[in-house]
C-alpha positions as CSV (number, residue, x, y, z in Angstrom):
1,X,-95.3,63.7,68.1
2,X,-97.0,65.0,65.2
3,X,-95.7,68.3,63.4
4,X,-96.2,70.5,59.9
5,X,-94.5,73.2,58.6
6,X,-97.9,75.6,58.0
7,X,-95.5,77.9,55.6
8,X,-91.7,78.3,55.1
9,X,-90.3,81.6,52.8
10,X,-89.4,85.0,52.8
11,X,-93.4,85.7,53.2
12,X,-94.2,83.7,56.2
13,X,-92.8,80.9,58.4
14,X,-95.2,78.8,61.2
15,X,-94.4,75.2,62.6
16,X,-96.8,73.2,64.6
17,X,-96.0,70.8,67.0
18,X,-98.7,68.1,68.5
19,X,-97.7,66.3,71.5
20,X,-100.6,64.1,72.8
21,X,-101.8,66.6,74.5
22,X,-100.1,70.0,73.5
23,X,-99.9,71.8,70.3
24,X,-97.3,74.6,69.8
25,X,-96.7,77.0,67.7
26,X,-92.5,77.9,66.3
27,X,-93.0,81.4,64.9
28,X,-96.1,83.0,63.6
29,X,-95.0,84.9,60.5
30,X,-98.4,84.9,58.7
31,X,-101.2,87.1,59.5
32,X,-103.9,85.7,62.4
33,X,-106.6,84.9,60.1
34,X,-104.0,83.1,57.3
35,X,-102.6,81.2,60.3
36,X,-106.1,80.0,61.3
37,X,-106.7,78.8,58.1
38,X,-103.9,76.5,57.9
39,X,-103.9,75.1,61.0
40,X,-107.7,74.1,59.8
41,X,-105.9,72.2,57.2
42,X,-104.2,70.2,59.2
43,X,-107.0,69.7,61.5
44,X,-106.2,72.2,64.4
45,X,-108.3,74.7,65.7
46,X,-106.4,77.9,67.0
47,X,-107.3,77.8,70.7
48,X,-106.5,73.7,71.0
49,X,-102.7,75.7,70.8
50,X,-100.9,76.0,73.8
51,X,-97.8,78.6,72.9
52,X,-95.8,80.7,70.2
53,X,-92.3,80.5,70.7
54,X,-90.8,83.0,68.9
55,X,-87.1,82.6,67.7
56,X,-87.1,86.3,66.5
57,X,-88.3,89.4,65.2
58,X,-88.2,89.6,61.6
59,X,-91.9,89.9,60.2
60,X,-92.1,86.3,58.2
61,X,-91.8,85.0,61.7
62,X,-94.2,87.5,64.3
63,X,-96.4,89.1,61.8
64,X,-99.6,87.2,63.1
65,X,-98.0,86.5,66.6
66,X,-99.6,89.2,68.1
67,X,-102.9,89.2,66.7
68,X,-103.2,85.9,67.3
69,X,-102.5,86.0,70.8
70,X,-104.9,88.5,71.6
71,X,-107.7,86.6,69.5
72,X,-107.0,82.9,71.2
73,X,-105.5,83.8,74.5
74,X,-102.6,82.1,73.3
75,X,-99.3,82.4,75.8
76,X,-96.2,83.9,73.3
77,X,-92.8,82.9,74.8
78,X,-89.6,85.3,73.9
79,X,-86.0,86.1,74.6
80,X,-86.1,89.5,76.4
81,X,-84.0,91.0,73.4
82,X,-87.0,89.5,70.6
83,X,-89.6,91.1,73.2
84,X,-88.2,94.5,73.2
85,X,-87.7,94.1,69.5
86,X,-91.3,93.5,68.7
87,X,-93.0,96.5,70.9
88,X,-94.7,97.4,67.5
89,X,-96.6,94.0,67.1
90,X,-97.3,93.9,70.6
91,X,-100.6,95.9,72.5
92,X,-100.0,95.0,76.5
93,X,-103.0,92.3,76.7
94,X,-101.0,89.7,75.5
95,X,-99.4,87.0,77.8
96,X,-95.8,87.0,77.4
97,X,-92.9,84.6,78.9
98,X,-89.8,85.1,78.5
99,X,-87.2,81.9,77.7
100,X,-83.0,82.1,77.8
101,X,-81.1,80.1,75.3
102,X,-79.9,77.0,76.9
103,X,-82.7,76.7,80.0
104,X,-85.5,74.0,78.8
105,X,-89.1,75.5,78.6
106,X,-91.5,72.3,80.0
107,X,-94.8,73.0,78.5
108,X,-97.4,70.2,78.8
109,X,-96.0,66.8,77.4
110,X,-93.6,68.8,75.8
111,X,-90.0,70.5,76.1
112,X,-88.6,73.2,74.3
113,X,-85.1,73.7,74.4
114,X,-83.7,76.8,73.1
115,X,-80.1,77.5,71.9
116,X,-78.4,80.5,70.4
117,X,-78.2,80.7,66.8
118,X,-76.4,83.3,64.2
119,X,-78.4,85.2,62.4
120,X,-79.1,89.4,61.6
121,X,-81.7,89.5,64.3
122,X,-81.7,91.2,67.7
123,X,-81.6,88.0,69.8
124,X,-82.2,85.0,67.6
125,X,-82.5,81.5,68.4
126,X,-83.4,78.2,67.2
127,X,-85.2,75.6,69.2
128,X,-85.5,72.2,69.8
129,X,-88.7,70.2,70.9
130,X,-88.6,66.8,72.5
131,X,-91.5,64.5,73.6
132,X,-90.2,63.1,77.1
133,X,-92.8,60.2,77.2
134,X,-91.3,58.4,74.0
135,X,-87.9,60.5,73.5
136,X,-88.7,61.8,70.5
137,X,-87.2,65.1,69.3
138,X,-87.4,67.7,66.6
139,X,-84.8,70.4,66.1
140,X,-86.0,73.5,64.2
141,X,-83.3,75.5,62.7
142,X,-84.2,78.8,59.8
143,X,-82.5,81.7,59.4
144,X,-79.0,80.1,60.1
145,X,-76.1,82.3,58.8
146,X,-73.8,79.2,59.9
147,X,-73.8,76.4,62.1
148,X,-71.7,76.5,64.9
149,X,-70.5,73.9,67.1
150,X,-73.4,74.9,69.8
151,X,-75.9,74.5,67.1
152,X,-74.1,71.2,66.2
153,X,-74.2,69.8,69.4
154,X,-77.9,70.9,70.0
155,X,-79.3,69.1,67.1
156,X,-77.4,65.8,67.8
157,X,-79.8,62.6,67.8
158,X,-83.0,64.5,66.4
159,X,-85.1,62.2,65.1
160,X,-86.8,65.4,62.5
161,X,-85.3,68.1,61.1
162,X,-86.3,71.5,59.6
163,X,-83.0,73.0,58.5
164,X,-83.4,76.2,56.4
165,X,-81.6,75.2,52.2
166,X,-82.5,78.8,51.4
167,X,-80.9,79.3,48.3
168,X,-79.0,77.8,45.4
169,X,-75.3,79.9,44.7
170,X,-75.5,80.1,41.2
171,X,-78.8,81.5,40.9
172,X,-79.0,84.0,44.3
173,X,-75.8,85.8,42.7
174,X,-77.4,86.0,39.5
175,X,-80.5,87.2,40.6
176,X,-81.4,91.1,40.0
177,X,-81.0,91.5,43.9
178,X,-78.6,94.8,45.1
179,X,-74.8,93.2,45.5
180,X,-75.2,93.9,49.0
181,X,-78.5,92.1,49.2
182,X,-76.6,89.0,47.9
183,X,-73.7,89.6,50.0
184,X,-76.2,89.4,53.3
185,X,-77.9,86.9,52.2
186,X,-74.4,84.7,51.2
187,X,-72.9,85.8,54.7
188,X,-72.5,84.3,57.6
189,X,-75.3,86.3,59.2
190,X,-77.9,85.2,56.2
191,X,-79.2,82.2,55.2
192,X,-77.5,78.7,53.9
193,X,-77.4,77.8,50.6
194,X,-78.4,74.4,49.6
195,X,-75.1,72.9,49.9
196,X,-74.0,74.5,52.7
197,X,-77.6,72.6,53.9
198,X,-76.0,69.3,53.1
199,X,-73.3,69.4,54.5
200,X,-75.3,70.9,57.8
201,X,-77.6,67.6,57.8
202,X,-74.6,65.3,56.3
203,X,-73.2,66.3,60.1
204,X,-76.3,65.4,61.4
205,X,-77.4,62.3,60.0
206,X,-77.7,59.4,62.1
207,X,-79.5,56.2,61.7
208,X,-82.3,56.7,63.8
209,X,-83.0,60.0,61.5
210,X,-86.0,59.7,59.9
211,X,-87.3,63.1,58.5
212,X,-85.6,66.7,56.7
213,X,-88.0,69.4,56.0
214,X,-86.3,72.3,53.8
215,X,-87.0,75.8,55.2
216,X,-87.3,79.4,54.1
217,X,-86.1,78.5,50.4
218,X,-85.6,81.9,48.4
219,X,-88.7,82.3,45.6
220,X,-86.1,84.1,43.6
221,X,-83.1,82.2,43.9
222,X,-84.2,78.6,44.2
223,X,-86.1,76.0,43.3
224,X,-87.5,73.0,45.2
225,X,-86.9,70.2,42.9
226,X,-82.9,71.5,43.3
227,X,-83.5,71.4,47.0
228,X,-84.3,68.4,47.1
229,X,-82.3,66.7,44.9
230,X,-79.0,68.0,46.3
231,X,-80.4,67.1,50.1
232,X,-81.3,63.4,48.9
233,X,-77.9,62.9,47.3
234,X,-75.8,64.0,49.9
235,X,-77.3,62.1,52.6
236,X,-78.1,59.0,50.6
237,X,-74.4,58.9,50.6
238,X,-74.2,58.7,54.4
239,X,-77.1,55.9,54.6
240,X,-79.6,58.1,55.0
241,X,-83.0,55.9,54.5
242,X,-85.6,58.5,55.7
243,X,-87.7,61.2,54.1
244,X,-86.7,64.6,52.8
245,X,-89.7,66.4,52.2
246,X,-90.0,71.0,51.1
247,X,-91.8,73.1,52.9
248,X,-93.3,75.7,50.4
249,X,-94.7,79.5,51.0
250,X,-98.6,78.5,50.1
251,X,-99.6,75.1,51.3
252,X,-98.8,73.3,54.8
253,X,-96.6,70.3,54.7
254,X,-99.0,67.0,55.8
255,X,-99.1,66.4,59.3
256,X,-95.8,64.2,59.8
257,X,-96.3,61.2,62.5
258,X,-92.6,61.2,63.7
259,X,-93.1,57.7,65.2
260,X,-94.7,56.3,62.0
261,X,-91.9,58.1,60.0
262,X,-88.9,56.4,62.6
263,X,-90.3,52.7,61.9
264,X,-89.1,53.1,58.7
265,X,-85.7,53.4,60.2
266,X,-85.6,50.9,62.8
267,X,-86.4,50.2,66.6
268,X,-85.4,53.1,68.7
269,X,-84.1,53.4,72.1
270,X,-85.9,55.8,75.0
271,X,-84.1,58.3,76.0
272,X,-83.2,58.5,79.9
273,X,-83.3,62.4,80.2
């Protein structure tokens, strides 16, 4: 399993996912012809993708979902709830599934499995994708006022995560945002700061963890290099040997090869679901 964040921020958020033989799509929150330039950078041309799963409505993650669809023929998969919520994006040509939190999607060499998250969205979720052939799995998790015990238990034993470390406390409340702007984004309905992100992935960590990607980081109120260095010491402290890499707003992330990156951490074991 391959994947790269194409674009994490308010502005924009895209994953893609490579199984051997399937390429997804996680959100598609830039426009059709932005998207088709950065899966070129990664080496991916838009109709080698198989599906958009959409995890909600908010425009940095559907504003190219439709366009794109109707361009490539690409299948989008929604909740009914995100569906009804995106009637403006959509034109009636596109192919559209709909998915329920906690019923596996099977999708080529590929599963998705999406759970309920908490977040100020119509019917949002977070997802998790798992290669059945070498038991590989990837648990994708933005826009996450708070973890909750479901989300806990369905990111246990991923081998990659991309957990949102949105902004730093100090700086979102003294940012020139409205107080109730802050006080969203600081609820338990917004985002995560970069502690609460640490001790999110602190809960996580495991040995056989090998990757954290930091999502939808706030332009205003953060800044990578604090990201990362908060990330890195918190789960350094838990034995943490892997790779914490930050996904920005203008470049994609490299093309991560999840089994190269889980050598560095030691033989695994298949899974036998």
């Amino acid at each position: 399993m391959h994947f790269s964040v194409l674009g994490s921020s308010s502005r924009g958020n895209a994953t893609l996912i490579a199984g051997d033989t399937t390429r997804i799509l996680v959100d598609a929150g830039f426009s059709g012809r932005e998207l088709t330039k950065r899966l070129g950078i990664v080496g991916v041309e838009p109709g080698d993708i198989s599906a958009i799963f959409v995890t909600h409505e908010h425009g940095d993650h559907t504003r190219g979902a439709g366009v794109f669809a109707r361009a490539h023929g690409t299948p989008l998969f929604m909740t009914e709830g995100t569906h009804r919520a995106c009637r403006k994006l959509l034109r009636g040509r596109e192919v559209v599934h709909s998915y329920r939190p906690g019923y596996p999607v099977p999708l080529g060499d590929l599963r998705v499995d999406p759970f309920i998250t908490v977040h100020d969205a119509a019917d949002p979720v977070a997802i998790a994708v798992s290669e059945p052939a070498t038991g590989l799995r990837l648990g994708i998790a933005t826009d996450l006022g708070r973890p909750t015990v479901q989300i806990r238990h369905a990111l246990r034993g991923c081998d990659a995560l991309i957990i949102e470390s949105n902004h730093d406390e100090v700086l979102l409340w003294s940012a020139e945002y409205p107080a109730a702007v802050k006080a969203r984004i600081a609820s338990s309905h917004g985002h995560l700061s970069n502690q609460a992100a640490v001790a999110f992935a602190r809960e996580l960590c495991h040995p056989r963890l090998a990757v954290v990607v930091l999502a939808h980081l706030s332009e205003e109120s953060n800044r990578p290099h604090l990201a990362r260095t908060v990330m890195e010491k918190g789960l350094r402290k838990k034995g943490f040997r892997g790779l914490v890499e930050v996904a920005g707003p203008d470049h994609p992330t490299p093309l991560l090869d999840l089994a190269r990156l889980g050598d560095r951490t030691g033989p695994r074991q298949l899974s036998l679901f």
